[in-house]
Backbone as CSV, one residue per row, in Angstrom:
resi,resn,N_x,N_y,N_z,CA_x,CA_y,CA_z,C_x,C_y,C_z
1,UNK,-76.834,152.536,-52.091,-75.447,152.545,-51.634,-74.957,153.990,-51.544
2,UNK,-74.201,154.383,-50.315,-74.207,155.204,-50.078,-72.528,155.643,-50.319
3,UNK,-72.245,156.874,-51.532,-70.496,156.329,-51.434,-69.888,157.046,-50.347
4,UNK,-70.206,157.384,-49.552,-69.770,158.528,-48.319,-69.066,157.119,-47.509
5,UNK,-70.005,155.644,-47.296,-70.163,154.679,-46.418,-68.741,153.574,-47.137
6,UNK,-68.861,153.773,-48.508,-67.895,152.575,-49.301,-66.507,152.738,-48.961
7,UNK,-65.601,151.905,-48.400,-64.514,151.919,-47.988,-63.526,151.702,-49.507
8,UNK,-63.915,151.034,-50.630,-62.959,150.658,-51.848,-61.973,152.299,-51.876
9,UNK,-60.720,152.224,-51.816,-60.313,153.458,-52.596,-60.754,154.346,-54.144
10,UNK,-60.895,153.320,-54.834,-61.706,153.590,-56.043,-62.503,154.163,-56.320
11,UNK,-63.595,153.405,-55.580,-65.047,154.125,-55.584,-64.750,155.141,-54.937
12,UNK,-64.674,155.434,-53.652,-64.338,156.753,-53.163,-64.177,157.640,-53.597
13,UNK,-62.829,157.700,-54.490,-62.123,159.161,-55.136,-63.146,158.860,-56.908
14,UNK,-63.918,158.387,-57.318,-64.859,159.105,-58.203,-65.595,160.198,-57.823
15,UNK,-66.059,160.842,-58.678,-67.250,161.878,-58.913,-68.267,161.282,-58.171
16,UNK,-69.479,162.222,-57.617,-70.701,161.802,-57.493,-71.371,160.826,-58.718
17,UNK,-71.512,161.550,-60.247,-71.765,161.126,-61.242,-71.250,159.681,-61.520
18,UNK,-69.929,159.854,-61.484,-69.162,158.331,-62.267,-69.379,157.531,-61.267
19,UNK,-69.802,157.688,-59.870,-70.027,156.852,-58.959,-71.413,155.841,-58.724
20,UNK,-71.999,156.938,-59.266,-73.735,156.213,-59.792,-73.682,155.785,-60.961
21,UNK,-73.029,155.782,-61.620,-72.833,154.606,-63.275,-72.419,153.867,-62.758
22,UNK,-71.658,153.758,-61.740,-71.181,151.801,-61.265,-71.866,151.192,-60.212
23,UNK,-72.475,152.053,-59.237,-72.856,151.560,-58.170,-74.294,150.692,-58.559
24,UNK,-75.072,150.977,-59.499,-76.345,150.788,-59.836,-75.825,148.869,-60.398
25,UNK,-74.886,148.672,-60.597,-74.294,147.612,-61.178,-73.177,146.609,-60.299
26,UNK,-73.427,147.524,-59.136,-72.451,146.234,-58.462,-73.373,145.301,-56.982
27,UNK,-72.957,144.265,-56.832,-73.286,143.395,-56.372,-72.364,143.130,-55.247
28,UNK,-72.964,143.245,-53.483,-72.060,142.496,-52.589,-71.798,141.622,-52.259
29,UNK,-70.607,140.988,-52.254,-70.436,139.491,-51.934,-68.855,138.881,-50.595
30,UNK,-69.635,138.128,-50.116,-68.291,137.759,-49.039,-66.764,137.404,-50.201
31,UNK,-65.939,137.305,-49.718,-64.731,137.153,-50.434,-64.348,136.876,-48.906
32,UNK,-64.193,135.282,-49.033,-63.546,134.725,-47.390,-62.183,134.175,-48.264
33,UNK,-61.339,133.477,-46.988,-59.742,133.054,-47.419,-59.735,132.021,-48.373
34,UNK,-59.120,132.531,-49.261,-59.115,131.007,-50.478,-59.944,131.217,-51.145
35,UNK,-60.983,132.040,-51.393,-61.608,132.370,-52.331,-60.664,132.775,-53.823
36,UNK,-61.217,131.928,-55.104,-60.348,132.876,-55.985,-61.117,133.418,-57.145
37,UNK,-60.561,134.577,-56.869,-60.953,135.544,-57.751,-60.729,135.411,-59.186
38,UNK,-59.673,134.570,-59.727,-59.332,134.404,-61.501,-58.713,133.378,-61.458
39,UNK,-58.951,132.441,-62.453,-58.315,131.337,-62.444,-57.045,131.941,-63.988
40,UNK,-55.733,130.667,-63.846,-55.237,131.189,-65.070,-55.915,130.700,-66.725
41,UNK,-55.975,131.820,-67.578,-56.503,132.069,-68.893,-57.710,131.738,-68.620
42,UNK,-58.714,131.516,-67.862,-60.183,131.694,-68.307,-60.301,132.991,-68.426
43,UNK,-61.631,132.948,-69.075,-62.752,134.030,-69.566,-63.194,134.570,-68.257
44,UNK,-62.561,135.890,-67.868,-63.047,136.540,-66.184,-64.501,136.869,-66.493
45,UNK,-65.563,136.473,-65.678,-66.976,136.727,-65.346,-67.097,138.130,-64.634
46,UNK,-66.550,138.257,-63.526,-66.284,139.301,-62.449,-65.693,139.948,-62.083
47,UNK,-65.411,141.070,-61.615,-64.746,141.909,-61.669,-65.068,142.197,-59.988
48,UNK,-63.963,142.748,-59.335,-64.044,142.983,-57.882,-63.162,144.196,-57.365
49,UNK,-64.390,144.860,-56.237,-63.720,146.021,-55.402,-63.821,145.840,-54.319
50,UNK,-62.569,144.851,-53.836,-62.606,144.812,-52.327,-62.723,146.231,-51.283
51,UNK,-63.810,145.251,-50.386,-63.763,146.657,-49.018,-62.801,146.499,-47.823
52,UNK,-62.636,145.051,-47.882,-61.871,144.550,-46.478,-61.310,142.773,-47.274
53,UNK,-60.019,142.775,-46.233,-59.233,141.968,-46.788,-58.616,142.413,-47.864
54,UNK,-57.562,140.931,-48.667,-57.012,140.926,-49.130,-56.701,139.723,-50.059
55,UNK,-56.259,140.532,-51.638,-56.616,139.895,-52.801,-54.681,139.866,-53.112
56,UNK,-54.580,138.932,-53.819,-52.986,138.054,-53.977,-52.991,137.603,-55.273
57,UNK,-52.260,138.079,-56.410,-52.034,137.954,-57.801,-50.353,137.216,-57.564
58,UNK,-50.884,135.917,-58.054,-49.726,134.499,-58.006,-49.279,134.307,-59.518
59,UNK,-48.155,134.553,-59.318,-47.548,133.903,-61.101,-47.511,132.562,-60.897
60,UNK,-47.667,131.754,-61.735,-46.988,130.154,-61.125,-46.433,129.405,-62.827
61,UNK,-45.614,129.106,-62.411,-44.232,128.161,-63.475,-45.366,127.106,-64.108
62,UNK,-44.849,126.621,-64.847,-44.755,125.676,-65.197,-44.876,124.762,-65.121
63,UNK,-43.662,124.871,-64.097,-43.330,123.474,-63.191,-44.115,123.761,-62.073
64,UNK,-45.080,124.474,-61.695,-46.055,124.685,-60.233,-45.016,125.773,-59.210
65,UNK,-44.229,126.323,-59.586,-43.489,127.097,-58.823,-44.079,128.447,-58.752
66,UNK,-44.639,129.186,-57.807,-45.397,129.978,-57.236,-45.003,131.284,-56.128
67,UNK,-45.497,132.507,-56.774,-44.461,134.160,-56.319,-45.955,134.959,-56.454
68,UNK,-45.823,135.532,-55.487,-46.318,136.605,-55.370,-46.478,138.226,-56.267
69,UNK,-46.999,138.814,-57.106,-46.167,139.611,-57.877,-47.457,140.674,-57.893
70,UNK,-48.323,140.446,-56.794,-49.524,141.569,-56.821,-50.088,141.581,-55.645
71,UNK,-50.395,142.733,-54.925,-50.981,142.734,-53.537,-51.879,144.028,-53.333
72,UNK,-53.238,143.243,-53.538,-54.526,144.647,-53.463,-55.609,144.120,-52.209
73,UNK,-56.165,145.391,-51.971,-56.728,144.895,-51.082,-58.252,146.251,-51.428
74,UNK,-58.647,147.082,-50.634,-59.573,148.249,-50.558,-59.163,149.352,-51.534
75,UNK,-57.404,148.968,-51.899,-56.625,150.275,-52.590,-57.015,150.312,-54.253
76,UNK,-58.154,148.896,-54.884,-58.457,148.809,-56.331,-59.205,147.670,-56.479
77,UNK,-59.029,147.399,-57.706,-59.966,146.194,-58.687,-59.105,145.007,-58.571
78,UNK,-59.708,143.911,-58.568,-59.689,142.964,-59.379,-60.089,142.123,-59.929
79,UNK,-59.688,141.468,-60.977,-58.633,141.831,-61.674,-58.537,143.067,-62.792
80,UNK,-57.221,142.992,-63.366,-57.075,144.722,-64.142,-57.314,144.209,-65.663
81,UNK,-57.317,142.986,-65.882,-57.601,142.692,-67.705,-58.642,143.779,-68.613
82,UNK,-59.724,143.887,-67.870,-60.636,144.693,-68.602,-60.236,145.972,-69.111
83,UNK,-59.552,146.528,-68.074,-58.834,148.033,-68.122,-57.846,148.003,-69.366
84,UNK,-57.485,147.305,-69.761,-56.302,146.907,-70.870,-57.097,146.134,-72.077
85,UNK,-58.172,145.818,-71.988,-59.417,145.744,-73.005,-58.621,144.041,-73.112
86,UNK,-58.560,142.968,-72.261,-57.978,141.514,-72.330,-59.462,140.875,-71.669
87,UNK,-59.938,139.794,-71.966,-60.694,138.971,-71.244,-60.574,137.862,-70.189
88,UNK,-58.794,137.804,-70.284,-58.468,136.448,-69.190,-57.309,137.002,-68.619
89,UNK,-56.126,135.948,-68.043,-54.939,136.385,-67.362,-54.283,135.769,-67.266
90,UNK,-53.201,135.201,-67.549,-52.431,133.787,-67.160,-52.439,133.480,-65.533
91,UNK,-52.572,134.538,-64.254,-52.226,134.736,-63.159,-53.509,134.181,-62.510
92,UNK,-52.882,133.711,-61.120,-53.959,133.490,-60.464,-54.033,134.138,-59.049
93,UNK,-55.418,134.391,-59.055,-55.651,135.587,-58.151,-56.509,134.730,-57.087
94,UNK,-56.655,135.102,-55.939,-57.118,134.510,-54.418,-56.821,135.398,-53.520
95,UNK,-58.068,134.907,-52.637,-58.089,135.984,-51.472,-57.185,134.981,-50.592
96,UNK,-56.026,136.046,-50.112,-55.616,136.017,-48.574,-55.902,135.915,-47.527
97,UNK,-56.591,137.207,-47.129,-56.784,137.640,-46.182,-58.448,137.882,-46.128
98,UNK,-59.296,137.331,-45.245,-60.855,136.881,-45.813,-61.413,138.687,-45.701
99,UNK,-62.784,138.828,-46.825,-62.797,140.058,-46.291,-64.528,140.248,-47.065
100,UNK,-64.776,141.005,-47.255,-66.003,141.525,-48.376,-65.890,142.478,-49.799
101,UNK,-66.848,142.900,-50.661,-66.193,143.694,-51.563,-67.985,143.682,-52.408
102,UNK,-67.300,144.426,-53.437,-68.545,144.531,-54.724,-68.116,143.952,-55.825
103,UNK,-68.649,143.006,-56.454,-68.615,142.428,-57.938,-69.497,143.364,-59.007
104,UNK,-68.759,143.498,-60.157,-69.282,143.707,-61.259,-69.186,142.896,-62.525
105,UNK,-70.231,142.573,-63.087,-70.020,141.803,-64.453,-69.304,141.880,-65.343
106,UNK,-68.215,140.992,-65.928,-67.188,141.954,-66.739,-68.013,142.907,-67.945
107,UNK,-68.906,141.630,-68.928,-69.627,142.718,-69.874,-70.008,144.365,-69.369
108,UNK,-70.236,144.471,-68.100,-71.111,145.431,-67.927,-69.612,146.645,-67.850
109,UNK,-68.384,145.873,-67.236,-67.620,146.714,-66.853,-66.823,147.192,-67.825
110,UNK,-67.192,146.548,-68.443,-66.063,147.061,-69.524,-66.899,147.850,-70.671
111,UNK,-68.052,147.650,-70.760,-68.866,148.757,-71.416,-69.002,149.868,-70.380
112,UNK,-68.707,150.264,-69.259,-68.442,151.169,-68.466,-67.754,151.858,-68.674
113,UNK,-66.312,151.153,-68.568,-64.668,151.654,-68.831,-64.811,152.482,-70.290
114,UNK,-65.678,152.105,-71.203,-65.928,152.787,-72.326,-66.505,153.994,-72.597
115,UNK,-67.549,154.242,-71.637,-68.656,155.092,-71.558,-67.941,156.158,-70.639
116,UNK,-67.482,155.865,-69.507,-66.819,156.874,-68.870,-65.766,157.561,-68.677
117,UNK,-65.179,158.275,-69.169,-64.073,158.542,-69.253,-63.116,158.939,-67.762
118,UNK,-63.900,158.945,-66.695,-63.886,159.366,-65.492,-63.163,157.754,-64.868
119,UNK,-63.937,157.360,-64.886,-63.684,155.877,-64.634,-62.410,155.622,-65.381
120,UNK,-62.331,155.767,-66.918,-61.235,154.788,-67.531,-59.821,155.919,-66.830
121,UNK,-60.201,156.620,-66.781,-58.675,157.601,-66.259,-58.321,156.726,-64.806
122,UNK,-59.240,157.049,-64.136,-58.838,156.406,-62.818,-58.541,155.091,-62.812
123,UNK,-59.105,154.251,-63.471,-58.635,152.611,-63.331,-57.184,152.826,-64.426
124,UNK,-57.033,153.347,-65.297,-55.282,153.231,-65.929,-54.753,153.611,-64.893
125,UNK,-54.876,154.702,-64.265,-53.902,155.281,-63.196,-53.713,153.858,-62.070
126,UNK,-54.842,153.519,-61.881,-54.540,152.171,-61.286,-53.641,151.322,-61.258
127,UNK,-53.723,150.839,-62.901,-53.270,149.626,-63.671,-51.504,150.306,-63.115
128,UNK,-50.948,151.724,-63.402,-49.717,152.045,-63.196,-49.089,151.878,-61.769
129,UNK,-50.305,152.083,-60.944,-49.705,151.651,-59.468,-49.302,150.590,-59.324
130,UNK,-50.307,149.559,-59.621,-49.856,148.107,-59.933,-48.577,147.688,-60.554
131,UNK,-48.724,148.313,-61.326,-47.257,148.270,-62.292,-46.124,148.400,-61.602
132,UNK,-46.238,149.404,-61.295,-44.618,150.037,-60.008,-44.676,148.644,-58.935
133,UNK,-45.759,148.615,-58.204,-45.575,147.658,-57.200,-44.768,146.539,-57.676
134,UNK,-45.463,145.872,-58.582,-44.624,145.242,-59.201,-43.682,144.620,-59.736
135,UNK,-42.874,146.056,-59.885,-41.689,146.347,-60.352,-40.684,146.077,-59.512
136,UNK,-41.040,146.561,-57.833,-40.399,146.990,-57.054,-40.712,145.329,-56.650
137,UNK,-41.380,144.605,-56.045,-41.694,143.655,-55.867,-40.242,142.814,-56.468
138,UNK,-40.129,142.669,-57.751,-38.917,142.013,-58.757,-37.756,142.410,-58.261
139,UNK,-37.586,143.860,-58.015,-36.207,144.703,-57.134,-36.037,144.256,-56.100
140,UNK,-36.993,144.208,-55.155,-37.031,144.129,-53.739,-36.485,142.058,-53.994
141,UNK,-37.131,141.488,-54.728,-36.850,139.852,-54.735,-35.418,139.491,-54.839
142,UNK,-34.810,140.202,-55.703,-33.454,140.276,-56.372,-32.323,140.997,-55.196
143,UNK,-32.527,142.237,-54.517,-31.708,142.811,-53.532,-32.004,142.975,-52.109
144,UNK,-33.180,142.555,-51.512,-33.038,142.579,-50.103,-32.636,141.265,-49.237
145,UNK,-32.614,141.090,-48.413,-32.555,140.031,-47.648,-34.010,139.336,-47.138
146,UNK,-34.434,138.066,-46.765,-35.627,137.974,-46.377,-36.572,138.763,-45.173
147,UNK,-35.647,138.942,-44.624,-36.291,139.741,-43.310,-36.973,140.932,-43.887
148,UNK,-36.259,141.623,-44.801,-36.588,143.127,-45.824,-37.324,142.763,-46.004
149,UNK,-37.591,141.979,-46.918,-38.929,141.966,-47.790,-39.835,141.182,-46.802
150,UNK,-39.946,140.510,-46.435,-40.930,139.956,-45.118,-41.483,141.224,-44.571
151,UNK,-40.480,142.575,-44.473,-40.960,143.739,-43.425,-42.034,144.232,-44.429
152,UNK,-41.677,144.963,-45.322,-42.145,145.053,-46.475,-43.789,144.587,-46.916
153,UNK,-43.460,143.055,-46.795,-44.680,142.660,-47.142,-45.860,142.878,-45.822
154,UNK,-45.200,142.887,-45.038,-46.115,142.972,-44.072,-46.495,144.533,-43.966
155,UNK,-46.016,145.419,-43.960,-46.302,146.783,-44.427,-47.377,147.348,-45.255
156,UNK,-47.232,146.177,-46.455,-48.002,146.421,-47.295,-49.793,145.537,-47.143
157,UNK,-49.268,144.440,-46.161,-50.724,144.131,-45.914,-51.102,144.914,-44.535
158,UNK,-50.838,145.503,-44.114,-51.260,146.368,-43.055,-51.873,147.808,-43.904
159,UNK,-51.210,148.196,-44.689,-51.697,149.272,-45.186,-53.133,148.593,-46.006
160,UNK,-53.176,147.724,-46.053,-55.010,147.117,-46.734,-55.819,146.892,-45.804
161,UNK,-55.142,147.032,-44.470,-55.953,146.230,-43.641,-56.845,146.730,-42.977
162,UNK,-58.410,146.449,-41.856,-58.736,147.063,-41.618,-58.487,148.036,-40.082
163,UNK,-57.563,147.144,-39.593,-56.762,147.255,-37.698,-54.863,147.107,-38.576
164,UNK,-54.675,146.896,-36.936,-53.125,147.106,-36.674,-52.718,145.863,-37.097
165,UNK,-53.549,144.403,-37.574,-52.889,143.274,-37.426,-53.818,142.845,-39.039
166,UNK,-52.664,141.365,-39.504,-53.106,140.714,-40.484,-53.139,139.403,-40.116
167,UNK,-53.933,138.691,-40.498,-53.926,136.628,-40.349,-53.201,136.121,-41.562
168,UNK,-52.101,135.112,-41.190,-51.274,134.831,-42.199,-50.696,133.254,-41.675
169,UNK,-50.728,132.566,-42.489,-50.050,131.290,-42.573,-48.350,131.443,-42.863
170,UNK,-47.436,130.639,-42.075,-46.670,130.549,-42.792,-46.384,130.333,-44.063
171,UNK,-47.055,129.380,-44.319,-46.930,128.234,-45.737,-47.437,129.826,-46.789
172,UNK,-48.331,130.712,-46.487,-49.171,131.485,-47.265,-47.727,132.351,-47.743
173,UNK,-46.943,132.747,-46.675,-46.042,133.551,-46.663,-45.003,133.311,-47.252
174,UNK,-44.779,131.844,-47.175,-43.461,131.420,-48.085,-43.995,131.496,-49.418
175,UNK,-44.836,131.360,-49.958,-45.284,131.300,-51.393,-45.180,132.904,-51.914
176,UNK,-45.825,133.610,-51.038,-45.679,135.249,-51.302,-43.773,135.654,-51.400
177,UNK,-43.530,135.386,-50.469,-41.747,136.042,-50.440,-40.910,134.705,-51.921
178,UNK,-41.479,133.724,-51.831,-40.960,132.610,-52.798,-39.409,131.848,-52.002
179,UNK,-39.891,131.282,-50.671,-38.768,131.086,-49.842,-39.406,130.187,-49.312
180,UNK,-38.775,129.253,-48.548,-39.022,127.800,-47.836,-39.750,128.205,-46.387
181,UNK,-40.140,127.585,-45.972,-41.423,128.084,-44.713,-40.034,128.037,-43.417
182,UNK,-38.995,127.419,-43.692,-37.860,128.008,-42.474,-37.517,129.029,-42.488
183,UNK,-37.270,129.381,-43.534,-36.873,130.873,-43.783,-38.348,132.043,-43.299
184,UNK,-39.626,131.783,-43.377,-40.307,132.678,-42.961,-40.185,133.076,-41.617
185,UNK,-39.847,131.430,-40.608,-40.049,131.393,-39.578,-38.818,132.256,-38.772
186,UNK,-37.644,131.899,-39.761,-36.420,132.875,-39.323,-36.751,134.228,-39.221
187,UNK,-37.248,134.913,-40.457,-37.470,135.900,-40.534,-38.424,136.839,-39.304
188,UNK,-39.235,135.939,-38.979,-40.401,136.666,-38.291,-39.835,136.683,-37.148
189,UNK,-38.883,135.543,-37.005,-37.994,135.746,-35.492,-37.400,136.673,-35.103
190,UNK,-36.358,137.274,-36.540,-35.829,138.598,-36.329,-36.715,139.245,-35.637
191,UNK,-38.022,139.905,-36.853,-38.731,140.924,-36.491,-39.268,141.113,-35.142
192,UNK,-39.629,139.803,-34.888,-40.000,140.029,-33.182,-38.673,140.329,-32.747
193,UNK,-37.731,139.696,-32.476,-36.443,139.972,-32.008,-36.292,141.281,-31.603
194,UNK,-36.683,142.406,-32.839,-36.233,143.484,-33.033,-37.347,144.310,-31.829
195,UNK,-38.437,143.832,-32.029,-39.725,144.298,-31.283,-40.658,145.288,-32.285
196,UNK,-40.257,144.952,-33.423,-41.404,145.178,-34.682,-42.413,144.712,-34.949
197,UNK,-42.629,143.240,-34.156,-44.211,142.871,-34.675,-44.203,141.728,-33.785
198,UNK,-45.381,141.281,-33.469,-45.474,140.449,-32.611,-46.256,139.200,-33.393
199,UNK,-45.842,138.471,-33.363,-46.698,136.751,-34.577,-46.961,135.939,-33.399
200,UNK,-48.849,135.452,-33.519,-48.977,134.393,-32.802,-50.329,133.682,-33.798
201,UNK,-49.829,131.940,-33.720,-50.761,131.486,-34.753,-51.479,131.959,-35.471
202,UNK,-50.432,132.461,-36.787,-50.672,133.083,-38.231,-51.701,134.355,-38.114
203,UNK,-51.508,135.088,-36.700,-51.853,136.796,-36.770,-50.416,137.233,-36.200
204,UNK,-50.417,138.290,-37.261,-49.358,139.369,-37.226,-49.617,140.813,-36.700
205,UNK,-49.383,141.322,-35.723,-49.322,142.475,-35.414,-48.271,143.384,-35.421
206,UNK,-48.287,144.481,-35.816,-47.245,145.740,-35.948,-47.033,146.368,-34.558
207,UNK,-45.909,146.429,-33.839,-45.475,146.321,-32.512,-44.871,148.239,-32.446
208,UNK,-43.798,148.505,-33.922,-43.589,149.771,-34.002,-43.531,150.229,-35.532
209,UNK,-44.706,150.833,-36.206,-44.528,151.150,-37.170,-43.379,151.584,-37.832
210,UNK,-42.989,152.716,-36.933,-41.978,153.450,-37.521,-40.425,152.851,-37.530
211,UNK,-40.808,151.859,-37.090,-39.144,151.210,-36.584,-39.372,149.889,-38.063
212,UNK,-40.512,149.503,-37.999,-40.443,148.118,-38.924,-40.288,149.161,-40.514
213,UNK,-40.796,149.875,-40.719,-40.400,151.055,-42.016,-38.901,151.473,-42.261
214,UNK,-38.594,151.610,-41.036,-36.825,151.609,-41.329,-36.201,150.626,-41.618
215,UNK,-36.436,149.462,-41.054,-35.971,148.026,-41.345,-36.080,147.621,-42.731
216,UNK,-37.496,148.476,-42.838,-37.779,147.309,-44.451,-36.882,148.297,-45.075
217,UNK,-36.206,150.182,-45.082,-35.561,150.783,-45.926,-35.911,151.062,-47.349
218,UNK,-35.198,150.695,-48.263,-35.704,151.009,-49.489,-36.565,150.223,-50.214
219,UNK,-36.832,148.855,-49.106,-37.695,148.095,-50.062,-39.448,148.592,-49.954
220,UNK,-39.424,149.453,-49.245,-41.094,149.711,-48.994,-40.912,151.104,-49.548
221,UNK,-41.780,151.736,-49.858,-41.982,153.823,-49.749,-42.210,153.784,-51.487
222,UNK,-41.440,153.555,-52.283,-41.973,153.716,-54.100,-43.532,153.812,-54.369
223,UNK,-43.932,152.599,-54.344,-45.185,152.047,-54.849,-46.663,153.173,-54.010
224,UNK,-45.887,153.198,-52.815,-47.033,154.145,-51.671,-47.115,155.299,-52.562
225,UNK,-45.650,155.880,-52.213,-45.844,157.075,-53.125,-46.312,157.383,-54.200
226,UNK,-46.220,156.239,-55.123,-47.134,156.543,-56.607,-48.740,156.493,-56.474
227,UNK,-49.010,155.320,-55.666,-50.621,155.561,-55.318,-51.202,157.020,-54.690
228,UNK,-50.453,157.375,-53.639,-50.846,158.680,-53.576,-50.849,159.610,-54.277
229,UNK,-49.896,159.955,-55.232,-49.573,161.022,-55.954,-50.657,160.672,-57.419
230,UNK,-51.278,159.481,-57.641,-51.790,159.435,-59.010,-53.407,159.661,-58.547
231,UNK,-53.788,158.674,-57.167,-55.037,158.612,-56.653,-55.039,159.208,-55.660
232,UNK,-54.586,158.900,-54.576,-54.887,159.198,-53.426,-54.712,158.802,-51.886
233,UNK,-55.177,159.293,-50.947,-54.435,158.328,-49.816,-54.767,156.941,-49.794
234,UNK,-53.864,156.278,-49.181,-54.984,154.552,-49.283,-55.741,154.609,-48.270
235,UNK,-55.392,155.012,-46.632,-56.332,154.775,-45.347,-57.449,155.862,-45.676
């Protein structure tokens, strides 16, 4: 494996060195739509660095009520338990958006995260991007309007993606924003409306970057900025 060729952000911005302590240990595997990556509280087996597509960290109630509260794609791992020395997650994680990636064994990875100090710096710095997203994710739920955060989200799966466009279900979308599938459909109406993106059977295309970035306003730009400033670019 060649890391010049590996698209993961991760792998990338390692050392030559810290890059051959993991590579010798990871394994490629398809990661198509609906694949899931962690179920809630089991014992995680695997560990994953998507290259393409997109990976979706779901809180869900109780009562089966279901939000979006994590969105990775080429930009890291998942899941982050190991990095925080945990073996499971209450959350459930699934691919979105179908794609490929590298698995690692958790045993192996987390005796990694130990051994390298190269590695454990860069995956905390991780775990903090995540964090912010997050954060902002809860902000953005609480003060924008749906259209915002619809812009937003779509922003943010474009920036994972490997082209100008993402494949998306409504139904996928209402669960991500945590809104009724009329409301997605409203929303996306705007955006075309506006001539920000163009939606045809659950592919989304970005029509004017720079115009759908203003729209979304303050709900997009935080989280970017911290990934860059801790790691690095995402494209």
């Amino acid at each position: 494996m060649l890391q010049s060729e590996v698209q993961n952000r991760l792998l990338r911005f390692l050392s030559e060195d810290a890059f051959q302590s993991i590579a010798a240990h990871l394994e490629h595997v398809e990661m198509p739509k609906g694949f899931r990556v962690v179920e809630p509280d089991q014992v995680i087996e695997h560990y994953y660095f998507m290259e393409t597509g997109i990976g979706s960290i779901v809180a869900i109630s109780l009562e089966g009520q279901k939000v979006e509260v994590g969105l990775v794609g080429r930009d890291g791992v998942l899941p982050t338990a190991a990095i925080m020395e945990c073996d499971s997650t209450p959350h459930t994680i699934i691919v979105q958006v179908g794609g490929h990636g590298y698995r690692i064994e958790a045993s192996v990875f987390g005796q990694l995260i130990s051994d390298t100090s190269e590695l454990r710096r860069l995956l905390v710095r991780f775990v903090q991007t995540l964090a912010v997203q997050t954060a902002y994710t809860a902000l953005s739920n609480a003060v924008h309007h749906v259209e915002e955060r619809l812009a937003r989200w779509i922003l943010m799966s474009i920036d994972r993606a490997e082209d100008g466009d993402v494949a998306l279900t409504h139904e996928f979308i209402s669960i991500m924003l945590a809104v009724r599938r009329p409301s997605v459909t409203t929303a996306l109406h705007v955006l075309e409306g506006n001539r920000l993106i163009y939606s045809d059977r659950g592919l989304i295309t970005i029509r004017d970057r720079a115009g759908l970035e203003s729209f979304a306003a303050d709900a997009y730009g935080v989280p970017e900025r911290e990934y860059g400033r801790l790691i690095g670019p995402m494209k």
